[in-house]
PDB file of N, CA, C and O in Angstrom:
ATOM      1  N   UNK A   1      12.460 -66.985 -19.265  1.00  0.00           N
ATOM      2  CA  UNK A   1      11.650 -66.767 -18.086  1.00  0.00           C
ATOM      3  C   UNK A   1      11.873 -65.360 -17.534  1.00  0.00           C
ATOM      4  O   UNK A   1      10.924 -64.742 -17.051  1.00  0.00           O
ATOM      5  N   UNK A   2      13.219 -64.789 -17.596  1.00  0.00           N
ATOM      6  CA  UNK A   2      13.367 -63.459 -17.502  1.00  0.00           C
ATOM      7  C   UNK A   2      12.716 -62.323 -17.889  1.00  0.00           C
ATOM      8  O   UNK A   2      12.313 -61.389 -17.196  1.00  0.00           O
ATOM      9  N   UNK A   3      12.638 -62.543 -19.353  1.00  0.00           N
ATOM     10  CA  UNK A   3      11.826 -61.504 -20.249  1.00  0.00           C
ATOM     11  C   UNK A   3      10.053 -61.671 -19.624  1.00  0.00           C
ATOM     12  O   UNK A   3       9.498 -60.610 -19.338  1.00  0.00           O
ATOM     13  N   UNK A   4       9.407 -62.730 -19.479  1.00  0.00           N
ATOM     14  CA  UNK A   4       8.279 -62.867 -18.887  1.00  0.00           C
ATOM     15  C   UNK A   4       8.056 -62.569 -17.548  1.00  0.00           C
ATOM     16  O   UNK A   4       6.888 -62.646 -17.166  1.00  0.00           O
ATOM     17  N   UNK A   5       8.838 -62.274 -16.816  1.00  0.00           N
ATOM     18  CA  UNK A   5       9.120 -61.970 -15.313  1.00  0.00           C
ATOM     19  C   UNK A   5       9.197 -60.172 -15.571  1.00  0.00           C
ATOM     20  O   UNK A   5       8.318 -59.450 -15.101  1.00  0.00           O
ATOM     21  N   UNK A   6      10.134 -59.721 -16.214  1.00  0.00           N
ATOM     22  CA  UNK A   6       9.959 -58.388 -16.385  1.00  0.00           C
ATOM     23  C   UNK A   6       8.459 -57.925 -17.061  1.00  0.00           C
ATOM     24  O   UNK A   6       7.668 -57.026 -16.779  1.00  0.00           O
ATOM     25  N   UNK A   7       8.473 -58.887 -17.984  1.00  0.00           N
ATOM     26  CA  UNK A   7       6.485 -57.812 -18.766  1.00  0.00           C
ATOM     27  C   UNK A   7       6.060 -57.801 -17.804  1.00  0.00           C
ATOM     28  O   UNK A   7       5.941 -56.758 -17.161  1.00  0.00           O
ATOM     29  N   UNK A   8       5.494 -59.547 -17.157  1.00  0.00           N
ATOM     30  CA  UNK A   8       4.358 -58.976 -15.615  1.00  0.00           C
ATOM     31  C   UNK A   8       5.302 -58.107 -14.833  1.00  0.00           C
ATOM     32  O   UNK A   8       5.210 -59.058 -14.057  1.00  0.00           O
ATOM     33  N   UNK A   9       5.992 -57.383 -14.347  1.00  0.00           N
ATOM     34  CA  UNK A   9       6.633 -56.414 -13.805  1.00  0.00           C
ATOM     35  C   UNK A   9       6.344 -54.935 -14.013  1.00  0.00           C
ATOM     36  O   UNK A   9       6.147 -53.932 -13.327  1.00  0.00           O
ATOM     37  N   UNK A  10       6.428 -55.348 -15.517  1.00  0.00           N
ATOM     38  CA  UNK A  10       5.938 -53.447 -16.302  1.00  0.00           C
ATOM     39  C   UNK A  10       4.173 -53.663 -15.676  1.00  0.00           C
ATOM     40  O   UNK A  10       3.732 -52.759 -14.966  1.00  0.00           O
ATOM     41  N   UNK A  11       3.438 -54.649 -15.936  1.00  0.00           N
ATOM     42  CA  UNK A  11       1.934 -54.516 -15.847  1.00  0.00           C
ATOM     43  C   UNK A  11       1.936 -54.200 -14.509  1.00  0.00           C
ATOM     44  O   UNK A  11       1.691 -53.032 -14.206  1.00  0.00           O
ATOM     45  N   UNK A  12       2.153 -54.967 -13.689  1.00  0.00           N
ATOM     46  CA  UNK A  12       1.515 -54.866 -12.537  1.00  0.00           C
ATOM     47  C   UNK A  12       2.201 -52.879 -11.800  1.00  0.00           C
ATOM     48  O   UNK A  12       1.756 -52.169 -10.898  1.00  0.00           O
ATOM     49  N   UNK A  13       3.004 -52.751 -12.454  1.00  0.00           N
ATOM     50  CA  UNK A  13       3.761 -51.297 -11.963  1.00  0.00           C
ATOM     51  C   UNK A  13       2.761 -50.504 -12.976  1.00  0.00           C
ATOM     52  O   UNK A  13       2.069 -49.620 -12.471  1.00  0.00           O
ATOM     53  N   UNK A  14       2.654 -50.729 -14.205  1.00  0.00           N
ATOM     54  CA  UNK A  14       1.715 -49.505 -14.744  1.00  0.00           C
ATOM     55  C   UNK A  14       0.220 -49.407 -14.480  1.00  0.00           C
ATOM     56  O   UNK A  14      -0.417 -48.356 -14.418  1.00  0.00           O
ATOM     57  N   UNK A  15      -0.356 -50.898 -14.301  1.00  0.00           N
ATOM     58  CA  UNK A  15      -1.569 -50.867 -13.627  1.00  0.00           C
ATOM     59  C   UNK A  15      -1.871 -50.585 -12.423  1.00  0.00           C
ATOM     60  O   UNK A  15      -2.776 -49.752 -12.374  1.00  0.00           O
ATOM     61  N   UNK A  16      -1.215 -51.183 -10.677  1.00  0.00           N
ATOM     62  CA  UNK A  16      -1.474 -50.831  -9.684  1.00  0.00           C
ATOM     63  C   UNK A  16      -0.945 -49.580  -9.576  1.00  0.00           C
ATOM     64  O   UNK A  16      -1.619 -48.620  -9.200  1.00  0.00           O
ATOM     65  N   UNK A  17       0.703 -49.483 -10.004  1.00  0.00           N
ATOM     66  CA  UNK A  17       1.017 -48.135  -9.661  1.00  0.00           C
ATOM     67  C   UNK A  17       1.315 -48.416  -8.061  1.00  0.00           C
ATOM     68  O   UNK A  17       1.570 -49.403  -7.371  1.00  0.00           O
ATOM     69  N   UNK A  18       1.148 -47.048  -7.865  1.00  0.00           N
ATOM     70  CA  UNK A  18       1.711 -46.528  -6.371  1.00  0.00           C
ATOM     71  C   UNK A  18       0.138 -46.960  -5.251  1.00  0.00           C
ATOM     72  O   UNK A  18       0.235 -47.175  -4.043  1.00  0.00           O
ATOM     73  N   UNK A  19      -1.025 -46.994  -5.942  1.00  0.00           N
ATOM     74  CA  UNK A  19      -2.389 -46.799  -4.741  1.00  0.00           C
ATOM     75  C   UNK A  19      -2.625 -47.905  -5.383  1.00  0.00           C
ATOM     76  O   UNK A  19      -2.558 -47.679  -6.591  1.00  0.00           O
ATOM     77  N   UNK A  20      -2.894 -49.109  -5.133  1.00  0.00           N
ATOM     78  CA  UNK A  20      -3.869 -50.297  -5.391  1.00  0.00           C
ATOM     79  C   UNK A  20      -5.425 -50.266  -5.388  1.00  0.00           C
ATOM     80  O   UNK A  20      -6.127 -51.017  -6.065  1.00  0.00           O
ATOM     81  N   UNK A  21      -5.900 -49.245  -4.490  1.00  0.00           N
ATOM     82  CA  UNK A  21      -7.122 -49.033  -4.580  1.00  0.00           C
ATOM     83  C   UNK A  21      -7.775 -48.168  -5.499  1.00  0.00           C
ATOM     84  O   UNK A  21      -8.994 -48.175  -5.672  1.00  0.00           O
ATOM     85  N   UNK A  22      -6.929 -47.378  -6.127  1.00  0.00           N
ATOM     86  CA  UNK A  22      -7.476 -46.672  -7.523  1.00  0.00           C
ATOM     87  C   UNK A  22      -7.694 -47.882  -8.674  1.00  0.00           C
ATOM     88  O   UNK A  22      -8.588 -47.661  -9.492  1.00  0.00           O
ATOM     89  N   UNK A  23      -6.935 -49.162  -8.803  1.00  0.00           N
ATOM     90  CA  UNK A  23      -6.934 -49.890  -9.599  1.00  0.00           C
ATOM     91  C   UNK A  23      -7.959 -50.581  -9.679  1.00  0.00           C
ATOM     92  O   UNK A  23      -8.522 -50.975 -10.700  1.00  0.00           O
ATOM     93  N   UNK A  24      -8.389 -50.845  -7.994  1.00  0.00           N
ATOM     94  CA  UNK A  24      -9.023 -51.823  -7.295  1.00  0.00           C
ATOM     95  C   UNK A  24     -10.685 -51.387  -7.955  1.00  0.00           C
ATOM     96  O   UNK A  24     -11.671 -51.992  -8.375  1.00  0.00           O
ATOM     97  N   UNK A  25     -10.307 -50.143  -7.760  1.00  0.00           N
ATOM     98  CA  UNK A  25     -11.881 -49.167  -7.502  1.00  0.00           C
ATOM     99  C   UNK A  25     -12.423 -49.007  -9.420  1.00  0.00           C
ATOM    100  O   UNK A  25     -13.527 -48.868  -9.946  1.00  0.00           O
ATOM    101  N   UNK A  26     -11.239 -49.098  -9.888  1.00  0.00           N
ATOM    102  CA  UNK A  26     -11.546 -48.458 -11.308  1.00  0.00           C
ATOM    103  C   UNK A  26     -11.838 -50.211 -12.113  1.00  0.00           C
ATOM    104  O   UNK A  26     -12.629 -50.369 -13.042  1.00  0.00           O
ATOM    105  N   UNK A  27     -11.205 -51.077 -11.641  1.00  0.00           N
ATOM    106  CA  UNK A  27     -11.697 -52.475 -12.391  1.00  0.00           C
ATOM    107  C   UNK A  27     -12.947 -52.859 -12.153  1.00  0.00           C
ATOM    108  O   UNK A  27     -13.598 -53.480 -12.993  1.00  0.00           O
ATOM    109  N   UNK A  28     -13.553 -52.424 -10.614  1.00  0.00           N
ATOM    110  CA  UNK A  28     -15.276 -52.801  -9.959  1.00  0.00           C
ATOM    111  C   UNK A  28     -16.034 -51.858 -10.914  1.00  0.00           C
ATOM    112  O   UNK A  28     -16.995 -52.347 -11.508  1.00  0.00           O
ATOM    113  N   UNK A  29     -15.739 -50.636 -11.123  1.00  0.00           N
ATOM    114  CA  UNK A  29     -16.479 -49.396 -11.952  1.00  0.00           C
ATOM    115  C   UNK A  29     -16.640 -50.183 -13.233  1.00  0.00           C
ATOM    116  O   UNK A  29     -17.775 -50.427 -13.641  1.00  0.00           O
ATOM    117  N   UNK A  30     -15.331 -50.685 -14.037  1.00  0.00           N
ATOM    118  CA  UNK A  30     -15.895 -50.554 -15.455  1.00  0.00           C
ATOM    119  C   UNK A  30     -16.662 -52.274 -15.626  1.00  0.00           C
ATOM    120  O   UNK A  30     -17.269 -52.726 -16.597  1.00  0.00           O
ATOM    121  N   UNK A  31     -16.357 -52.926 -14.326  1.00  0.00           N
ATOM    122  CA  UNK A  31     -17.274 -54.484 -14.343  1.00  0.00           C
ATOM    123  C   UNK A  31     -18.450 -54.526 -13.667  1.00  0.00           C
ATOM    124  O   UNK A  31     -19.115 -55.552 -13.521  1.00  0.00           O
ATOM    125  N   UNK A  32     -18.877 -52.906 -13.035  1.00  0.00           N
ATOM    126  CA  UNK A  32     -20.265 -52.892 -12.997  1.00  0.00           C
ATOM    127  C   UNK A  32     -20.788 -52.212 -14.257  1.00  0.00           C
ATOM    128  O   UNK A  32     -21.996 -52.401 -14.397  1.00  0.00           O
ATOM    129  N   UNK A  33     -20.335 -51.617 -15.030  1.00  0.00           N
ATOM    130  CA  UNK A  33     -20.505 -50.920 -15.691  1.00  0.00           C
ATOM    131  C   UNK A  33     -21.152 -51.673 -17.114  1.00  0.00           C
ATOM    132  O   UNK A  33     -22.109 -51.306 -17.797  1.00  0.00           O
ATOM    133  N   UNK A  34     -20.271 -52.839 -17.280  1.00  0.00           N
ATOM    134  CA  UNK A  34     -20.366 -53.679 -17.988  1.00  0.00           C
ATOM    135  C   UNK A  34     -21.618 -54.703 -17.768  1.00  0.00           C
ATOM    136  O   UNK A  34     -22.588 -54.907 -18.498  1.00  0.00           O
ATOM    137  N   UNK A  35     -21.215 -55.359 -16.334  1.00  0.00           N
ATOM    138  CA  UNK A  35     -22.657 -55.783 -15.820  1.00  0.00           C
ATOM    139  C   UNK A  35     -23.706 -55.358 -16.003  1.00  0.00           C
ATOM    140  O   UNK A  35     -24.505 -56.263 -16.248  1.00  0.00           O
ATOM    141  N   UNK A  36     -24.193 -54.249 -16.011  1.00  0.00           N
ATOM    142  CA  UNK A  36     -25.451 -53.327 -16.378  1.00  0.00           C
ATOM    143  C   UNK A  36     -25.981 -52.811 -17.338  1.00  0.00           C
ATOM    144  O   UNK A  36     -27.109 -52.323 -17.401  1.00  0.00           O
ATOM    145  N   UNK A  37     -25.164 -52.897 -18.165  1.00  0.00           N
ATOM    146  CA  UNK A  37     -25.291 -52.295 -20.073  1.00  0.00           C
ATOM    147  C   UNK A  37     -25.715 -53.601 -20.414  1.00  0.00           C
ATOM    148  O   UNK A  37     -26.786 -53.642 -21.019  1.00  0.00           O
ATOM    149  N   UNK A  38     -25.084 -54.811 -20.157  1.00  0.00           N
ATOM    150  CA  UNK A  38     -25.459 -56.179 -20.467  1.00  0.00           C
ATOM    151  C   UNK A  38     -26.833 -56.439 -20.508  1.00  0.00           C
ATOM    152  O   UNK A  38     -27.471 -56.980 -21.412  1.00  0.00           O
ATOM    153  N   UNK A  39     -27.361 -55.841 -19.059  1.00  0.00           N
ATOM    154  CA  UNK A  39     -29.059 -55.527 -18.703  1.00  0.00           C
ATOM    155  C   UNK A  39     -29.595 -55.049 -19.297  1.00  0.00           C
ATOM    156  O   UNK A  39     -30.768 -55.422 -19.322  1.00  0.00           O
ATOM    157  N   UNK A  40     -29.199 -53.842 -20.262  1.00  0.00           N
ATOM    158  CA  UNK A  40     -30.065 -52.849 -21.244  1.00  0.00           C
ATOM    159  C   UNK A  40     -30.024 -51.473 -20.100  1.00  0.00           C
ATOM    160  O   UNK A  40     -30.478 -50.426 -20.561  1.00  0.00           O
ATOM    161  N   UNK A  41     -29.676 -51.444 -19.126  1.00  0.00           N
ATOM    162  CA  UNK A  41     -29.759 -50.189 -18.258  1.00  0.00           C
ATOM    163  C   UNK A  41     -28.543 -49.213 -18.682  1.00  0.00           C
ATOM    164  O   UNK A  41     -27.415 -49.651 -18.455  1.00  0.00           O
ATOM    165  N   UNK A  42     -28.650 -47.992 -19.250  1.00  0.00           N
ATOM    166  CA  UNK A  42     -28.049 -46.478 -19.009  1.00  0.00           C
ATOM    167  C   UNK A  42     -27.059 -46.583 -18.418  1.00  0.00           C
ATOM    168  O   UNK A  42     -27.127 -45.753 -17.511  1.00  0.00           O
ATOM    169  N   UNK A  43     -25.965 -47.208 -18.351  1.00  0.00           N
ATOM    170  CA  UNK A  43     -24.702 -47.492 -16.920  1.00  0.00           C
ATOM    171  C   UNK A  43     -23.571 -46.807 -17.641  1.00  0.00           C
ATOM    172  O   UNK A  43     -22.409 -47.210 -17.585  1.00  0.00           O
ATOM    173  N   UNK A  44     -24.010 -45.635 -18.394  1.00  0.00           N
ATOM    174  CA  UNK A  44     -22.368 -44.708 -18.713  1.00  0.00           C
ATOM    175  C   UNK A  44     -21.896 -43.976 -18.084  1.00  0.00           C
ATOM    176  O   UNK A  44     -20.816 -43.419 -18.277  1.00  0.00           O
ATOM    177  N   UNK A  45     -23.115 -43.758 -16.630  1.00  0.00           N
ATOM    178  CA  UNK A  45     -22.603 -42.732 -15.406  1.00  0.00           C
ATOM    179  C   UNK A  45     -21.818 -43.361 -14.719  1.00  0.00           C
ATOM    180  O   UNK A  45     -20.883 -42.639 -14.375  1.00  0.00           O
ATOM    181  N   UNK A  46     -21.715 -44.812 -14.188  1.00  0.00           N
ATOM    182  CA  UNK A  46     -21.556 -45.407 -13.301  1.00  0.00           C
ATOM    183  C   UNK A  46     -19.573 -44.837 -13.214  1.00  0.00           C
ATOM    184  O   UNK A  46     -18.971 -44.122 -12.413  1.00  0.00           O
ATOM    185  N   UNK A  47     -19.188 -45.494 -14.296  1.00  0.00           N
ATOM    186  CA  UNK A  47     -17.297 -45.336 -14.067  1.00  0.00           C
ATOM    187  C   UNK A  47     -17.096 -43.858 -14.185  1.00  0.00           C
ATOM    188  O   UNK A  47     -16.197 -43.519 -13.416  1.00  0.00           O
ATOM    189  N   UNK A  48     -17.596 -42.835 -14.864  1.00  0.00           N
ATOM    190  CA  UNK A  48     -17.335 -41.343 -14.355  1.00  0.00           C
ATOM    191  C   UNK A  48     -17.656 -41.351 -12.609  1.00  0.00           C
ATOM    192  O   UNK A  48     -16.682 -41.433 -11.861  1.00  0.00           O
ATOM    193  N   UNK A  49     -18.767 -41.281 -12.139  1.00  0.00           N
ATOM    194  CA  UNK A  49     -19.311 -41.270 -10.241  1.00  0.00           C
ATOM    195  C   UNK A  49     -18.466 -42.077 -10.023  1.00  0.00           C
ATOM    196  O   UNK A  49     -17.546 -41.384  -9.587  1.00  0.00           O
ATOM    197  N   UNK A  50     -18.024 -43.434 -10.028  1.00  0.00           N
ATOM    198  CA  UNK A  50     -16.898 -43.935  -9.114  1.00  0.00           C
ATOM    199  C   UNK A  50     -15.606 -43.043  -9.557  1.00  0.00           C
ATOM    200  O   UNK A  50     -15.175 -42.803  -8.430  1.00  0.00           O
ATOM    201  N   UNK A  51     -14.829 -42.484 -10.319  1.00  0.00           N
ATOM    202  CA  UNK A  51     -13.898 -42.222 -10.437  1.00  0.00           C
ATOM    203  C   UNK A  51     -13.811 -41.038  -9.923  1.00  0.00           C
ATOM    204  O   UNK A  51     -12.646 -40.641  -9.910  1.00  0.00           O
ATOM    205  N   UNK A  52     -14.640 -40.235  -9.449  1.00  0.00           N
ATOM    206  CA  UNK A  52     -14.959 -39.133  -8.867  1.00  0.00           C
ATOM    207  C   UNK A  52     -14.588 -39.056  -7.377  1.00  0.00           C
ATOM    208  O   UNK A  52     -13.904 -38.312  -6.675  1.00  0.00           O
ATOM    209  N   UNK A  53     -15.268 -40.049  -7.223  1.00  0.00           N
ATOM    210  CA  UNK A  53     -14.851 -40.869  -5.537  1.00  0.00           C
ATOM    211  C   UNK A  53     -13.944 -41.398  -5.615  1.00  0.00           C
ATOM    212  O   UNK A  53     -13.966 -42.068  -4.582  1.00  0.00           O
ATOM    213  N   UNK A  54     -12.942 -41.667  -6.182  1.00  0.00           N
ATOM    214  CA  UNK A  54     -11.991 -42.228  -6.010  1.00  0.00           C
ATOM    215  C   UNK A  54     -10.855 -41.542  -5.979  1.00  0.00           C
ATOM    216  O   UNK A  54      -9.797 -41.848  -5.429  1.00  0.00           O
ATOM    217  N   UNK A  55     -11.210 -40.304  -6.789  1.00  0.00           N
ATOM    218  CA  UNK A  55      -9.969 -39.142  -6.626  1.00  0.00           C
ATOM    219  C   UNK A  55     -10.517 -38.410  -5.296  1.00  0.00           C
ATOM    220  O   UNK A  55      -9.543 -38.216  -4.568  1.00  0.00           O
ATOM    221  N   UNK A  56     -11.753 -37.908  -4.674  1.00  0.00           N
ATOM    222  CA  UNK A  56     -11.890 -37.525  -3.993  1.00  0.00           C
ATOM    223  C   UNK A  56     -11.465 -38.572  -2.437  1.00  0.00           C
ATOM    224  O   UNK A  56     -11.207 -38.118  -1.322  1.00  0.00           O
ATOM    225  N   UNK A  57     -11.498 -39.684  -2.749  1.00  0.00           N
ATOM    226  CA  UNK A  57     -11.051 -40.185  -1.370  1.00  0.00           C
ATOM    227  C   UNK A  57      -9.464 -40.201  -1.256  1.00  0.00           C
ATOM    228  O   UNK A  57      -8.874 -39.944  -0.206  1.00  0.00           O
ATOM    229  N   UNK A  58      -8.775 -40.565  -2.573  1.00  0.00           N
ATOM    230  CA  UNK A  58      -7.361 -40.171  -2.418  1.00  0.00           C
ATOM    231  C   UNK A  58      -7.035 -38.930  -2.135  1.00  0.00           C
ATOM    232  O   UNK A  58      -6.253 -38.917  -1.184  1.00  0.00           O
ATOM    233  N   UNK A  59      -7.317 -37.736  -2.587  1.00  0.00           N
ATOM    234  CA  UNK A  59      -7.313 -36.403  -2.057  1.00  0.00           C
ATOM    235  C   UNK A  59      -7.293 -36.448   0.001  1.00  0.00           C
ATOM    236  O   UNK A  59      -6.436 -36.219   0.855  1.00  0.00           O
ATOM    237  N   UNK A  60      -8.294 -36.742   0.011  1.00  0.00           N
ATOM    238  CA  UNK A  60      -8.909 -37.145   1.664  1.00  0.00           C
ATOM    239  C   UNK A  60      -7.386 -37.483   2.034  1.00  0.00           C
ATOM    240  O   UNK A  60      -6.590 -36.782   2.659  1.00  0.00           O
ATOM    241  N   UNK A  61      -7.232 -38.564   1.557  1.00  0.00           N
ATOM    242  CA  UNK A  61      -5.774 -39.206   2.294  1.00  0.00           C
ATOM    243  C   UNK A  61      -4.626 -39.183   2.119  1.00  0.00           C
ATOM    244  O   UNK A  61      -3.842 -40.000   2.602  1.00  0.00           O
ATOM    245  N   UNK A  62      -4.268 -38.045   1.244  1.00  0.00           N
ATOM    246  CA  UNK A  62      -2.657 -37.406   1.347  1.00  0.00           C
ATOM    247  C   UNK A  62      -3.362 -36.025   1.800  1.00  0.00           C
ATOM    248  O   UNK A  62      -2.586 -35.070   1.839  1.00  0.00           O
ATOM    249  N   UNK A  63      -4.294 -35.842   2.041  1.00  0.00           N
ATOM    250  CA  UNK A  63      -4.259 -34.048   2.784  1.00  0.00           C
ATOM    251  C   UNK A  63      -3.576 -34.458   4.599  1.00  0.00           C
ATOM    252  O   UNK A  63      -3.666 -35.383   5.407  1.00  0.00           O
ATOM    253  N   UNK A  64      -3.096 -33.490   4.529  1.00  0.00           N
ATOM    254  CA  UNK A  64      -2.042 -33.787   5.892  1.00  0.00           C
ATOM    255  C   UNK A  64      -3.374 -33.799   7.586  1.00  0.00           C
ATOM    256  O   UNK A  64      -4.503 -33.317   7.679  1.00  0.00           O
ATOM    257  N   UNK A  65      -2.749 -34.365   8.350  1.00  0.00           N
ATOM    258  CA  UNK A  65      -4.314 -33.854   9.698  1.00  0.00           C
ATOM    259  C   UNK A  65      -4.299 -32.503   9.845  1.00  0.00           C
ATOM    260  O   UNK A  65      -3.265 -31.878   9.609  1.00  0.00           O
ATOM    261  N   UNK A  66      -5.480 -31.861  10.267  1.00  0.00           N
ATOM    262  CA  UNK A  66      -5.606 -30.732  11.129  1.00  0.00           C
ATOM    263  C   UNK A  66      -4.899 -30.363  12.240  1.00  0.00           C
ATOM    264  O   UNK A  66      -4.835 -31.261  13.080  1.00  0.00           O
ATOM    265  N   UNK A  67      -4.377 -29.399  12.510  1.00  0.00           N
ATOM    266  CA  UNK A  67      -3.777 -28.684  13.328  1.00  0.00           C
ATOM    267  C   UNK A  67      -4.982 -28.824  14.839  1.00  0.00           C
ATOM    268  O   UNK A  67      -4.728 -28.233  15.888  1.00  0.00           O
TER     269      UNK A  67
END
């Protein structure tokens, strides 16, 4: 039970990591992404534009406040 207690340990540390919402944001991207190719629709932009926003909103929120 040990050894299975540590793997989910490594996953959940190499997947969430330190921001949960990069994880959060990047699993909705590639399951809309998926959702929509399913449709026959062009959806190879979709997870590049979210991931874009997603570094740009983390950026946003370690830049320190204005003076």
């Amino acid at each position: 039970m040990r050894h299975l207690r540590r793997f989910g340990a490594f996953w959940w540390d190499f997947v969430i990591g330190d921001d949960w919402r990069l994880a959060l944001g990047g699993g909705i991207a590639l399951a809309a992404t998926g959702f929509f190719a399913n449709r026959g629709a062009a959806a190879w932009w979709i997870t590049p534009l979210v991931v874009v926003a997603l570094l740009v909103g983390t950026l946003a929120r370690a830049k320190p406040p204005a003076r």
